[in-house]
N, CA, C and O atoms as a GROMACS GRO file, in nm:
protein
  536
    1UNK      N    1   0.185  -3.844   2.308
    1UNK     CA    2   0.068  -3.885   2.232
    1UNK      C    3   0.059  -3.805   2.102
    1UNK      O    4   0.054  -3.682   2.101
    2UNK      N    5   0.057  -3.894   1.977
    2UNK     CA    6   0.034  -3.834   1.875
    2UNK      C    7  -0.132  -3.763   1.854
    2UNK      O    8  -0.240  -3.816   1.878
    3UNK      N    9  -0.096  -3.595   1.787
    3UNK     CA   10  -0.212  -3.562   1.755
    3UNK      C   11  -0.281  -3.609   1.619
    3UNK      O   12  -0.219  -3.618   1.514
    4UNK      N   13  -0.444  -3.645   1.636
    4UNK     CA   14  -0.525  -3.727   1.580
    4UNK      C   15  -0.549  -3.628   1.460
    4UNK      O   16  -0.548  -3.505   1.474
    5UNK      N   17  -0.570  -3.688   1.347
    5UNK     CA   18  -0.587  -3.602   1.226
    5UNK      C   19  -0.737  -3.545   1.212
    5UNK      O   20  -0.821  -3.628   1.249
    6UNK      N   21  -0.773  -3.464   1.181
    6UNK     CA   22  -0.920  -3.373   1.142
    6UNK      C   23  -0.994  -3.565   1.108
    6UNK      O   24  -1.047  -3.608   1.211
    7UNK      N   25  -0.998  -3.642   1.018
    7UNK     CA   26  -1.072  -3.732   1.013
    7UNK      C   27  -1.065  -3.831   1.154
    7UNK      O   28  -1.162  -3.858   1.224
    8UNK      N   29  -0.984  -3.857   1.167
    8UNK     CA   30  -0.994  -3.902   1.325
    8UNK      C   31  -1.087  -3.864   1.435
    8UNK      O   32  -1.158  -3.934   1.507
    9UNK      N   33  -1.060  -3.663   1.428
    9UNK     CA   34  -1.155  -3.629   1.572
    9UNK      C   35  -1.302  -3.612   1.473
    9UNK      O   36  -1.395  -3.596   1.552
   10UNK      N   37  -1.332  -3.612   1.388
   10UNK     CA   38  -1.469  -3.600   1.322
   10UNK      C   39  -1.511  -3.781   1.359
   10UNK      O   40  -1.606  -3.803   1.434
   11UNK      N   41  -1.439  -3.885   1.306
   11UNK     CA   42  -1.459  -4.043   1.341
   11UNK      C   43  -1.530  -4.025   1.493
   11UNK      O   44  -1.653  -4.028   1.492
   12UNK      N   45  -1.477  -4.009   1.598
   12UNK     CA   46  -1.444  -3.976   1.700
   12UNK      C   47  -1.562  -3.913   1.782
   12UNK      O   48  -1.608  -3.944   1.892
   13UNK      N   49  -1.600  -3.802   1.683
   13UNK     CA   50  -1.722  -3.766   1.716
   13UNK      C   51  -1.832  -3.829   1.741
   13UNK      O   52  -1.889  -3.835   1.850
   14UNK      N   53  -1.884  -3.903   1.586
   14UNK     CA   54  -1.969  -3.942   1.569
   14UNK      C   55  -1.971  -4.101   1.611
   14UNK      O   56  -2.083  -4.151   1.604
   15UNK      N   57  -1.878  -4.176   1.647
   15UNK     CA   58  -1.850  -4.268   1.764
   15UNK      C   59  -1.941  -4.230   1.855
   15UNK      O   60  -2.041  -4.301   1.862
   16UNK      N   61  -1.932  -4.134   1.929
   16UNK     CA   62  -1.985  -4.094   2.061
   16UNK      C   63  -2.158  -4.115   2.021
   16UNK      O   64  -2.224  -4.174   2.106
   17UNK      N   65  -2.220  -4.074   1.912
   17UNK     CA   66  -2.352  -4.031   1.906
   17UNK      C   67  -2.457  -4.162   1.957
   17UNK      O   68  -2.407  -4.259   2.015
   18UNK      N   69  -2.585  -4.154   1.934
   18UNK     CA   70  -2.641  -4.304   1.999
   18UNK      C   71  -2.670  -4.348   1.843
   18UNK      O   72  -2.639  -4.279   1.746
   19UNK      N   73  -2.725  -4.455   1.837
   19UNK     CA   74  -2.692  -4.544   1.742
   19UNK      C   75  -2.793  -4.495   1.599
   19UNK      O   76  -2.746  -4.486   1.486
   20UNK      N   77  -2.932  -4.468   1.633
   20UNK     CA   78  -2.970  -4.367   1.551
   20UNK      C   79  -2.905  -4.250   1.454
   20UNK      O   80  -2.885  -4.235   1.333
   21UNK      N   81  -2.887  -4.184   1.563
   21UNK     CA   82  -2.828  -4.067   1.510
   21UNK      C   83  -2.660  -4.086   1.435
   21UNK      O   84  -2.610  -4.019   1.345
   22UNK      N   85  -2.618  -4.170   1.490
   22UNK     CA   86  -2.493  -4.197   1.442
   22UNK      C   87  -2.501  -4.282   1.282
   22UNK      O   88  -2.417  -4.276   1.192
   23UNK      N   89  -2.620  -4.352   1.283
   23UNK     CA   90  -2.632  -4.420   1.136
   23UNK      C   91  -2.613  -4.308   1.032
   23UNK      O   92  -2.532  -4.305   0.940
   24UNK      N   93  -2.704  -4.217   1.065
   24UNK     CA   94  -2.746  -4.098   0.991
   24UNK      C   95  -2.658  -4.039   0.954
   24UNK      O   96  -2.643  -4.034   0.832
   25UNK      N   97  -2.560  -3.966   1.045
   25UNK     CA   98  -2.446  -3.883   1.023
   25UNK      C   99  -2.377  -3.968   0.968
   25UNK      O  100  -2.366  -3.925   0.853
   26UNK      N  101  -2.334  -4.044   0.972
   26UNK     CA  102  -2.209  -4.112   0.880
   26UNK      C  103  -2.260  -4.116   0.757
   26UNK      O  104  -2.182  -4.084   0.667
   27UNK      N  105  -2.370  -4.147   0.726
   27UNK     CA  106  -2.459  -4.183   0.581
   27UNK      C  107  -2.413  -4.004   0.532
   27UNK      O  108  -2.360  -3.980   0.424
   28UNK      N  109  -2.443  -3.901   0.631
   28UNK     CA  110  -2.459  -3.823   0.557
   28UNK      C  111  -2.316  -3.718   0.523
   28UNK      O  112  -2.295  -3.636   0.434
   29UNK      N  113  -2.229  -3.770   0.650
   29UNK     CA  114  -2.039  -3.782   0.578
   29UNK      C  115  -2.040  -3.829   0.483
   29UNK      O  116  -2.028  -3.747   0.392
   30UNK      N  117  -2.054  -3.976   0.439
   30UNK     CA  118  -1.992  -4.030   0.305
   30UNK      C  119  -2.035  -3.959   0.208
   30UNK      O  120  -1.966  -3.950   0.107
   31UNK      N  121  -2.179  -3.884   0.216
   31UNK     CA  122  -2.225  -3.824   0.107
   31UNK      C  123  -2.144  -3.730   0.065
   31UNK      O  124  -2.061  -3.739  -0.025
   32UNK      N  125  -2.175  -3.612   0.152
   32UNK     CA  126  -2.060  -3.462   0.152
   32UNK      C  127  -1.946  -3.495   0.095
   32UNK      O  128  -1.900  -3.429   0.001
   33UNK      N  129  -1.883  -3.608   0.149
   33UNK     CA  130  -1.699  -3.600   0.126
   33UNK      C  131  -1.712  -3.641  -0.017
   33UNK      O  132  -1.629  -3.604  -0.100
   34UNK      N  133  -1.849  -3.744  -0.059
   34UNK     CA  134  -1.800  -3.848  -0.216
   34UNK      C  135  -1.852  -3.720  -0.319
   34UNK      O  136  -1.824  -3.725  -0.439
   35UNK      N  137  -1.922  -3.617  -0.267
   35UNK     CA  138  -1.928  -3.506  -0.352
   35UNK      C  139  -1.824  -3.427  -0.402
   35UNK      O  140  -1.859  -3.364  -0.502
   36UNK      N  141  -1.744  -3.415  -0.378
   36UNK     CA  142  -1.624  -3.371  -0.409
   36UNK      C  143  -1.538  -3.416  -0.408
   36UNK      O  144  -1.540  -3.480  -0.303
   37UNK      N  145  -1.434  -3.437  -0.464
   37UNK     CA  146  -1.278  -3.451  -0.408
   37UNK      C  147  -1.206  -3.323  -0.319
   37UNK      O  148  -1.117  -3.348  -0.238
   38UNK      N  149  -1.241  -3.218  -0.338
   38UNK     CA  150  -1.207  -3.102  -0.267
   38UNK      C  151  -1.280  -3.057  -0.148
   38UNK      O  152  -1.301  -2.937  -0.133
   39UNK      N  153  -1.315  -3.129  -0.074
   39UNK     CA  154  -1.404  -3.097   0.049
   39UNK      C  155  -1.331  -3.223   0.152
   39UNK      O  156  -1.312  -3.344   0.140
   40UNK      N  157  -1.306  -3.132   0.246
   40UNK     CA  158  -1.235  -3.168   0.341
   40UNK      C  159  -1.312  -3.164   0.499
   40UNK      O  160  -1.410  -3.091   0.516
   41UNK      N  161  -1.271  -3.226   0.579
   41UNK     CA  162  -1.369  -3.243   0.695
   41UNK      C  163  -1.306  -3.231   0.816
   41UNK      O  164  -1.193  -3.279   0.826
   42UNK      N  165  -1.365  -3.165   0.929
   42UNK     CA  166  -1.312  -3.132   1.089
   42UNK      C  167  -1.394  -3.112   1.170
   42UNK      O  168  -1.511  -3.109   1.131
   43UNK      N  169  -1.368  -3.093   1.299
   43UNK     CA  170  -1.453  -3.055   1.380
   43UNK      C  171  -1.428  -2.949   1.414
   43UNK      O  172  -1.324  -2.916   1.470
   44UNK      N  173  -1.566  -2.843   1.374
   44UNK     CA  174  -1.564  -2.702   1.423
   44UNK      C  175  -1.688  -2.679   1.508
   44UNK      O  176  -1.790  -2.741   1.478
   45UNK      N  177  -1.689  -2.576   1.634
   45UNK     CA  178  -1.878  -2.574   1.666
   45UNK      C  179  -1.870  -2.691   1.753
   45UNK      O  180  -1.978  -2.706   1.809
   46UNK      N  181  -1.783  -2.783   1.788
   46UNK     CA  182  -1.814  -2.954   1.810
   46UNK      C  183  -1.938  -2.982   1.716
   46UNK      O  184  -2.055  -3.003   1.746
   47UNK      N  185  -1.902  -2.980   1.645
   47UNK     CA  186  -1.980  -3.093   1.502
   47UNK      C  187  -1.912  -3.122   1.409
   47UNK      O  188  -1.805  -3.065   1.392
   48UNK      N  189  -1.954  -3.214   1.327
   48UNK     CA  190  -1.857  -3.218   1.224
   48UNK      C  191  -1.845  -3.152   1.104
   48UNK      O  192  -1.954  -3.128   1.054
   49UNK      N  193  -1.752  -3.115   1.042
   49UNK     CA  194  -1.785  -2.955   0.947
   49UNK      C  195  -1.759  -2.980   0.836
   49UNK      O  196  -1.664  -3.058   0.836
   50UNK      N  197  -1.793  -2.954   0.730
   50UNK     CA  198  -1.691  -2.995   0.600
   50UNK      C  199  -1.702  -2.838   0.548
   50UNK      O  200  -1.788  -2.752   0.569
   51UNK      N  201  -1.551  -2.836   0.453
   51UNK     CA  202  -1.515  -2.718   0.399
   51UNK      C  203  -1.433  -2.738   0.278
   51UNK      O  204  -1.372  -2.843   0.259
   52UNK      N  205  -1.430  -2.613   0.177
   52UNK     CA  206  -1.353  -2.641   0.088
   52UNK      C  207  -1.205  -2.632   0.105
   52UNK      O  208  -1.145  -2.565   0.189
   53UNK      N  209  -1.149  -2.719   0.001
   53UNK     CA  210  -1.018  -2.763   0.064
   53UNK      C  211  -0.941  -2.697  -0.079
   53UNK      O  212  -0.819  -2.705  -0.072
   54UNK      N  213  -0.977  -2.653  -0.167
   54UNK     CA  214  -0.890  -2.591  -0.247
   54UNK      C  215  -0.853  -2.474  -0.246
   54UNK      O  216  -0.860  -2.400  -0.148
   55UNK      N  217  -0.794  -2.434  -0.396
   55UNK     CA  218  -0.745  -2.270  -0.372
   55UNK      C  219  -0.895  -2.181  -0.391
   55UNK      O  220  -0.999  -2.213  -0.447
   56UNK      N  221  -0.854  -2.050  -0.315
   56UNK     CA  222  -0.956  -1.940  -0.300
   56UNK      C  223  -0.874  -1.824  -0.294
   56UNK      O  224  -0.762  -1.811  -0.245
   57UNK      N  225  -0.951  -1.741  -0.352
   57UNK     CA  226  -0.919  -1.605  -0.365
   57UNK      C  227  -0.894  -1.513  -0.227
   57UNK      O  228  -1.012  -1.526  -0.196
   58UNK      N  229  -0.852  -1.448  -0.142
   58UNK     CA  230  -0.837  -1.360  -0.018
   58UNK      C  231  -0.943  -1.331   0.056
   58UNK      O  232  -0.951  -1.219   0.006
   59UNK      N  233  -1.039  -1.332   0.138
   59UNK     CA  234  -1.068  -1.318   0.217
   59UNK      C  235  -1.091  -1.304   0.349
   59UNK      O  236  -1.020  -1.369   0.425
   60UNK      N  237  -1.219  -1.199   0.416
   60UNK     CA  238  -1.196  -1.180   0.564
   60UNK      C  239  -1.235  -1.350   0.651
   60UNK      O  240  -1.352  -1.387   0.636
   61UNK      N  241  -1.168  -1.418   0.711
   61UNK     CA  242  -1.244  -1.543   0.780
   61UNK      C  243  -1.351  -1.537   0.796
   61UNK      O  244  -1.415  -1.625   0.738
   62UNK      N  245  -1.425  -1.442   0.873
   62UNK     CA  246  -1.538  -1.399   0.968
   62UNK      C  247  -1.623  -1.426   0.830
   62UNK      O  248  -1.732  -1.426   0.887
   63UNK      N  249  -1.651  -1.444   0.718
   63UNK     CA  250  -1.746  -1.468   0.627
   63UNK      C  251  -1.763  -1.611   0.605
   63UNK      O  252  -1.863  -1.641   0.540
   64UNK      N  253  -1.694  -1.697   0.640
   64UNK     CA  254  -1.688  -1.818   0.634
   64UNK      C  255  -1.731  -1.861   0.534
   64UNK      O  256  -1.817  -1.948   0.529
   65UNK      N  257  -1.665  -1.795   0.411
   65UNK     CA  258  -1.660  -1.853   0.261
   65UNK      C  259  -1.638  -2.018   0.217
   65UNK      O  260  -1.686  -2.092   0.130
   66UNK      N  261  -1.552  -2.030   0.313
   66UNK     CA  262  -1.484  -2.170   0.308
   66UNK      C  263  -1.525  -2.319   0.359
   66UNK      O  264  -1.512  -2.439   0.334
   67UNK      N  265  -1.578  -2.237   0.437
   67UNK     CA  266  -1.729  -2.362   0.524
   67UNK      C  267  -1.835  -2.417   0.443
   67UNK      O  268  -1.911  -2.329   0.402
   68UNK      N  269  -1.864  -2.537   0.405
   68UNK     CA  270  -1.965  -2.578   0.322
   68UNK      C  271  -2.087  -2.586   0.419
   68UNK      O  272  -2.190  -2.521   0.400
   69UNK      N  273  -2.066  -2.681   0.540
   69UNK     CA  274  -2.185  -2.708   0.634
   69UNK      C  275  -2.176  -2.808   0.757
   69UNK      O  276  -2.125  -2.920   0.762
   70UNK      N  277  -2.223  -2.754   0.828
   70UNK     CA  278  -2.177  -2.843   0.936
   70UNK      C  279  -2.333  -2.874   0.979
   70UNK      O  280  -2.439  -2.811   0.976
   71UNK      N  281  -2.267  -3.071   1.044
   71UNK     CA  282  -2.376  -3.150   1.070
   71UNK      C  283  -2.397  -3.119   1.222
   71UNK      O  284  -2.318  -3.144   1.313
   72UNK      N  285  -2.502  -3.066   1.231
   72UNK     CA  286  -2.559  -2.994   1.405
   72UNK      C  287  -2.629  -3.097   1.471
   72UNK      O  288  -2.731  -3.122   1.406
   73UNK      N  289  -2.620  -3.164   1.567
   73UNK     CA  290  -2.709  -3.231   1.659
   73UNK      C  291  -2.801  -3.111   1.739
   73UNK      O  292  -2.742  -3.023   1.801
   74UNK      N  293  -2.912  -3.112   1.734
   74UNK     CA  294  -2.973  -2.971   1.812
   74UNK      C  295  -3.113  -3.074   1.902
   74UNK      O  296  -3.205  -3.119   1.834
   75UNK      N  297  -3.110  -3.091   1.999
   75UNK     CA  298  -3.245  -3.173   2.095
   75UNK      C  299  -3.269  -3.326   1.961
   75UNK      O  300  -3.362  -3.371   1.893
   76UNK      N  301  -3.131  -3.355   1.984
   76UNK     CA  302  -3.176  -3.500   1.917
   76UNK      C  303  -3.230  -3.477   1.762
   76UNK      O  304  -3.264  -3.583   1.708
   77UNK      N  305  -3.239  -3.403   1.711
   77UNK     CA  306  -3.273  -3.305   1.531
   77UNK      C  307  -3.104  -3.285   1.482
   77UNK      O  308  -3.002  -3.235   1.531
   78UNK      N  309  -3.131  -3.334   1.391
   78UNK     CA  310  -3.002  -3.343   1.267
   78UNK      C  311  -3.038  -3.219   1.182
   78UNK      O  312  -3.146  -3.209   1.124
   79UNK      N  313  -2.940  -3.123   1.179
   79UNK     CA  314  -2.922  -3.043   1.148
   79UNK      C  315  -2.821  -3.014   1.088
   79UNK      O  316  -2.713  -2.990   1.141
   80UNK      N  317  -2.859  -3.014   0.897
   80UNK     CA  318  -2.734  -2.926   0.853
   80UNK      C  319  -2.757  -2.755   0.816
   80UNK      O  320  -2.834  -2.670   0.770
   81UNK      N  321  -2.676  -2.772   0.854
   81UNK     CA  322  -2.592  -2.596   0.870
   81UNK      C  323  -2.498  -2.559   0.770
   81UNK      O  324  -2.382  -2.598   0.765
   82UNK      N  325  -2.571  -2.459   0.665
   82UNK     CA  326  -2.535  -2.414   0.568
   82UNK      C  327  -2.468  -2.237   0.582
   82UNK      O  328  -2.527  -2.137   0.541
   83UNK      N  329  -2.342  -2.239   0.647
   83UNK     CA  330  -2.311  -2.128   0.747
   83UNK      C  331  -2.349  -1.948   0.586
   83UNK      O  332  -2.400  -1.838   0.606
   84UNK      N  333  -2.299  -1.999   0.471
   84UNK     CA  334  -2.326  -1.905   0.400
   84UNK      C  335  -2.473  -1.951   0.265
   84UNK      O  336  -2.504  -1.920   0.150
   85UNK      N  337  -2.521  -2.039   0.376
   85UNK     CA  338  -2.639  -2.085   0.239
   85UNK      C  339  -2.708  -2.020   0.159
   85UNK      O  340  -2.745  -2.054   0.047
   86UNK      N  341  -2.727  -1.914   0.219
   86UNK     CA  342  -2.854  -1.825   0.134
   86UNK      C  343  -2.802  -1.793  -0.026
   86UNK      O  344  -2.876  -1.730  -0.101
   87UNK      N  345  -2.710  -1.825  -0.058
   87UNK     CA  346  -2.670  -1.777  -0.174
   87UNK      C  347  -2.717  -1.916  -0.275
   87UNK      O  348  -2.710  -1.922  -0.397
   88UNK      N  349  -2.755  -1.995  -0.202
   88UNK     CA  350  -2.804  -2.161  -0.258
   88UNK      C  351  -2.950  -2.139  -0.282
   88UNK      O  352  -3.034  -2.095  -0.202
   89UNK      N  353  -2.971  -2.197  -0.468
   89UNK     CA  354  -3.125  -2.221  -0.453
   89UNK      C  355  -3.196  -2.314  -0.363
   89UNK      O  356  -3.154  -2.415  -0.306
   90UNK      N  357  -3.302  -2.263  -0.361
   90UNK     CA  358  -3.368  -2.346  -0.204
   90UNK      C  359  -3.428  -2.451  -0.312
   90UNK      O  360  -3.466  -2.411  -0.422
   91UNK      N  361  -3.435  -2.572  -0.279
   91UNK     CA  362  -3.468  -2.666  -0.312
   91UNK      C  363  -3.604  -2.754  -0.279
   91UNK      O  364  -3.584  -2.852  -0.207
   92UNK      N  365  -3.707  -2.734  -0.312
   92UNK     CA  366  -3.812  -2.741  -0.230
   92UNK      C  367  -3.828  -2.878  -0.117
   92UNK      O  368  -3.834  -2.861   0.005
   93UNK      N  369  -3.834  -3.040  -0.199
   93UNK     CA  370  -3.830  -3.098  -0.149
   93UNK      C  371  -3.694  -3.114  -0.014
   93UNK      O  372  -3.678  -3.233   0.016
   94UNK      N  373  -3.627  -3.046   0.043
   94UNK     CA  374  -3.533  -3.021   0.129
   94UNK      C  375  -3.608  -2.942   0.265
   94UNK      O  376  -3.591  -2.980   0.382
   95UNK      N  377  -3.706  -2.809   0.219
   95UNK     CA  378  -3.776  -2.763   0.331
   95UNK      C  379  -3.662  -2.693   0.359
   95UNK      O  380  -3.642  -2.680   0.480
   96UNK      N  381  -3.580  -2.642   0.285
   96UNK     CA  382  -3.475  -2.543   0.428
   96UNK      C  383  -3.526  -2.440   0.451
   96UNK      O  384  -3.618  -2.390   0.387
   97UNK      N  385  -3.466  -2.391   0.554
   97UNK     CA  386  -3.505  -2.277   0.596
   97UNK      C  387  -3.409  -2.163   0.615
   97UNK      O  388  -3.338  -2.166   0.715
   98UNK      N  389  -3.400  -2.079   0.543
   98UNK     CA  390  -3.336  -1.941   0.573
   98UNK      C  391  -3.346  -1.836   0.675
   98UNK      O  392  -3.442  -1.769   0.712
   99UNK      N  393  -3.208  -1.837   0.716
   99UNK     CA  394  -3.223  -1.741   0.825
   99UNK      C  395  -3.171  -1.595   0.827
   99UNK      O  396  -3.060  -1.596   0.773
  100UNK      N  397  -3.206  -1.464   0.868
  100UNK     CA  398  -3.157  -1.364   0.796
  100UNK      C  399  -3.023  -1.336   0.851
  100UNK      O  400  -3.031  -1.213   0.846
  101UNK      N  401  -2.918  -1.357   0.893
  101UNK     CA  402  -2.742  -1.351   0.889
  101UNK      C  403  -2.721  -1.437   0.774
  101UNK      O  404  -2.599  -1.438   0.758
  102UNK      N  405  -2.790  -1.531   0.662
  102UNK     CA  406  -2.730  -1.567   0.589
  102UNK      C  407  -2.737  -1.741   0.578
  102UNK      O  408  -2.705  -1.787   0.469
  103UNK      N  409  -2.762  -1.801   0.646
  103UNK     CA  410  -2.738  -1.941   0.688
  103UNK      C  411  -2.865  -1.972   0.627
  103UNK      O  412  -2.962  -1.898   0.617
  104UNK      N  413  -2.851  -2.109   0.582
  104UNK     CA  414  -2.985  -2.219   0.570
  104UNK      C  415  -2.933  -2.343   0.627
  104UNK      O  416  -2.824  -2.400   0.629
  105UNK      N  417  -3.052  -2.365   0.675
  105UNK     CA  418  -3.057  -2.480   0.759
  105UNK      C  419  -3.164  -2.581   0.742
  105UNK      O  420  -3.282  -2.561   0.773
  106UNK      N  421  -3.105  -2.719   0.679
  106UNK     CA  422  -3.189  -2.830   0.664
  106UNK      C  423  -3.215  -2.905   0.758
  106UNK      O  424  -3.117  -2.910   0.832
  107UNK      N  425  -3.310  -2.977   0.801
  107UNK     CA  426  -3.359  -3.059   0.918
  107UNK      C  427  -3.366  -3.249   0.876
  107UNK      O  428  -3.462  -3.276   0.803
  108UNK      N  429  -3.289  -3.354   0.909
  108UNK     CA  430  -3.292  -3.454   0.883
  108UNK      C  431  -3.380  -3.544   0.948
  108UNK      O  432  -3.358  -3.588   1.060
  109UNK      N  433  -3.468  -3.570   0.886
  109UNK     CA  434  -3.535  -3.653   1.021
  109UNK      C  435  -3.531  -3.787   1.112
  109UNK      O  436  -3.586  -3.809   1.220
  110UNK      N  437  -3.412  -3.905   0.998
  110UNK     CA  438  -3.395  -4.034   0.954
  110UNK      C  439  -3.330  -4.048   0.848
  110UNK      O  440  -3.331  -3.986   0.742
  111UNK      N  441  -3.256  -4.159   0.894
  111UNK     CA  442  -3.162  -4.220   0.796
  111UNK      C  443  -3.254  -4.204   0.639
  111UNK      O  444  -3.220  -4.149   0.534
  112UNK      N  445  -3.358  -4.262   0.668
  112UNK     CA  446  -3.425  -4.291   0.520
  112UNK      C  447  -3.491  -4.128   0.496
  112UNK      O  448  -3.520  -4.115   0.377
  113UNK      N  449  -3.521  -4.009   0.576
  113UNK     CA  450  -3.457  -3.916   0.505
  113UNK      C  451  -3.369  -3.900   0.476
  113UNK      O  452  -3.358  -3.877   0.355
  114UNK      N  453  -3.257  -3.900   0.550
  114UNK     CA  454  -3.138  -3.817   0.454
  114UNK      C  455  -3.121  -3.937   0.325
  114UNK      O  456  -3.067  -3.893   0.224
  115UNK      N  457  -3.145  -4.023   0.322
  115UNK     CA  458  -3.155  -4.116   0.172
  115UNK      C  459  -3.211  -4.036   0.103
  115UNK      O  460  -3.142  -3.962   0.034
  116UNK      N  461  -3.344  -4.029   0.100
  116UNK     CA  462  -3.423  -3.946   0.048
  116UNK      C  463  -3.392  -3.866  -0.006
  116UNK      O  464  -3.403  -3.867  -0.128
  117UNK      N  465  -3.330  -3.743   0.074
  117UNK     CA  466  -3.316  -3.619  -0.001
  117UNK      C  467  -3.144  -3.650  -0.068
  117UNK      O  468  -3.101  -3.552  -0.128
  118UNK      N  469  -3.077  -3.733  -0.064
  118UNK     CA  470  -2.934  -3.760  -0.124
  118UNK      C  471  -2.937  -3.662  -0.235
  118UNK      O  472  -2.920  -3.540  -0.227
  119UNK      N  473  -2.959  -3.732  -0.337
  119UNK     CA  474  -2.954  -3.626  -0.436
  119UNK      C  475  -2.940  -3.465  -0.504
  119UNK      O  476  -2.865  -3.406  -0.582
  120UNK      N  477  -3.093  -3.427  -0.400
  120UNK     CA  478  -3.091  -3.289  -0.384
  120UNK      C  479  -3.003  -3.235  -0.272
  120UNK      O  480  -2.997  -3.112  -0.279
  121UNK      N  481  -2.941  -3.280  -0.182
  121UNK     CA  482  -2.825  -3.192  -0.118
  121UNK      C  483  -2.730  -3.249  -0.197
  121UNK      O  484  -2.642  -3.172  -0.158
  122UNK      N  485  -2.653  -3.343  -0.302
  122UNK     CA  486  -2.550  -3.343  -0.338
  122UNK      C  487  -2.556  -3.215  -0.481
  122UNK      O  488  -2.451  -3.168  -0.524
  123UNK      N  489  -2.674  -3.180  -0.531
  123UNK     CA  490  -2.709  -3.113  -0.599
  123UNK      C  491  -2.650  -2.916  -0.553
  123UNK      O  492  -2.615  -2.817  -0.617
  124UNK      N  493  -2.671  -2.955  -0.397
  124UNK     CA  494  -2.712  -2.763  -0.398
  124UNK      C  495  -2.554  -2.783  -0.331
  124UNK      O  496  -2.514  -2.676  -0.283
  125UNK      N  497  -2.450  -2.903  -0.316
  125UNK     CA  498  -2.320  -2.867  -0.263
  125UNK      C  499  -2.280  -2.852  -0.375
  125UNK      O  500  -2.230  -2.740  -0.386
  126UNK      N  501  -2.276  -2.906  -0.464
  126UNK     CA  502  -2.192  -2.900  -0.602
  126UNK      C  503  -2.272  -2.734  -0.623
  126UNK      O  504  -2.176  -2.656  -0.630
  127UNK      N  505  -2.347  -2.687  -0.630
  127UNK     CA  506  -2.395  -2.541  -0.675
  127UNK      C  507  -2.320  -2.471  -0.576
  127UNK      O  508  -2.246  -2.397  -0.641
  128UNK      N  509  -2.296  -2.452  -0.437
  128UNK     CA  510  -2.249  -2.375  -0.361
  128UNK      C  511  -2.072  -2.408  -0.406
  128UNK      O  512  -1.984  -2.323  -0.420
  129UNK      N  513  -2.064  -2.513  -0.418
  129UNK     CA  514  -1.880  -2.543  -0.472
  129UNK      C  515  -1.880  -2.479  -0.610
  129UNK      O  516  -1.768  -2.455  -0.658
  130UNK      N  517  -2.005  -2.442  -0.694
  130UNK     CA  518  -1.959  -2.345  -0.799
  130UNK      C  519  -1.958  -2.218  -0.818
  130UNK      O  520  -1.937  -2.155  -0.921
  131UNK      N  521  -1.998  -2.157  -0.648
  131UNK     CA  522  -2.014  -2.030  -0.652
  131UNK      C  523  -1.873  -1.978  -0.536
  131UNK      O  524  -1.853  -1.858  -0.518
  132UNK      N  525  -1.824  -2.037  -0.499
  132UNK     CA  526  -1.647  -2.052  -0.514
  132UNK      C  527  -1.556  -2.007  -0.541
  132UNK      O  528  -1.477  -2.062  -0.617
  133UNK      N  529  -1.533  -1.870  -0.481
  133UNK     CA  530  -1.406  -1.782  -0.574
  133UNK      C  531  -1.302  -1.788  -0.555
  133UNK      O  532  -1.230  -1.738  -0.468
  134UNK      N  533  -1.272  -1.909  -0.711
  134UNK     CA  534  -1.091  -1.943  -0.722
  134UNK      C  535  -1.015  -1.800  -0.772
  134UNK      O  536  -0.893  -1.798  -0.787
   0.00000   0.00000   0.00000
């Protein structure tokens, strides 16, 4: 059996979700990935993760420089997970919330939120993809 490519087991994933939640996450894949050309996607955590896919300067892993954010299912709550967010202006209409190891974490409530806020998270990925050390 051939092994399935990073877009495959992320597909794969969100296959599984119930039909709600699955609208959502995909809406909010196409977003992440059409933000960049350099953001690449897998499953890490079992969720689906996106990360930068270009060159970077040396670092320890354990900082997870490279991680943009992963989409969290948490009690049926859509959750993105901004593993080094805090370095991102907080954006008001978003509501994130900062946590002190470093992470922000946005809460989705519905498809027609994450519509909603489109903009302003394609806004604070492109800011975190410019704080990026090539």
């Amino acid at each position: 059996m051939e092994k399935q490519s990073d877009t495959e087991l992320v597909t794969a994933l969100v296959e599984k979700l119930d039909a709600e939640n699955k609208s959502t996450v995909e809406f909010l894949r196409q977003l992440i990935l059409n933000t960049d050309n350099e953001i690449g996607e897998q499953v890490k955590w079992n969720s689906p993760s996106f990360y930068f896919t270009g060159e970077m300067k040396a670092f320890n892993p354990k900082e997870y420089k490279r991680d943009i954010l992963v989409i969290n299912i948490h009690r049926g709550a859509i959750l993105l997970v901004f593993p080094t967010g805090a370095t991102i202006t907080d954006i008001t209409d978003l509501k994130a919330v900062n946590y002190p190891d470093g992470r922000k974490i946005i809460k989705i409530a519905s498809l027609e939120d994450a519509k909603a806020k489109q903009k302003s998270l394609q806004t604070i990925i492109v800011e975190w993809l410019g704080k990026v050390e090539k």
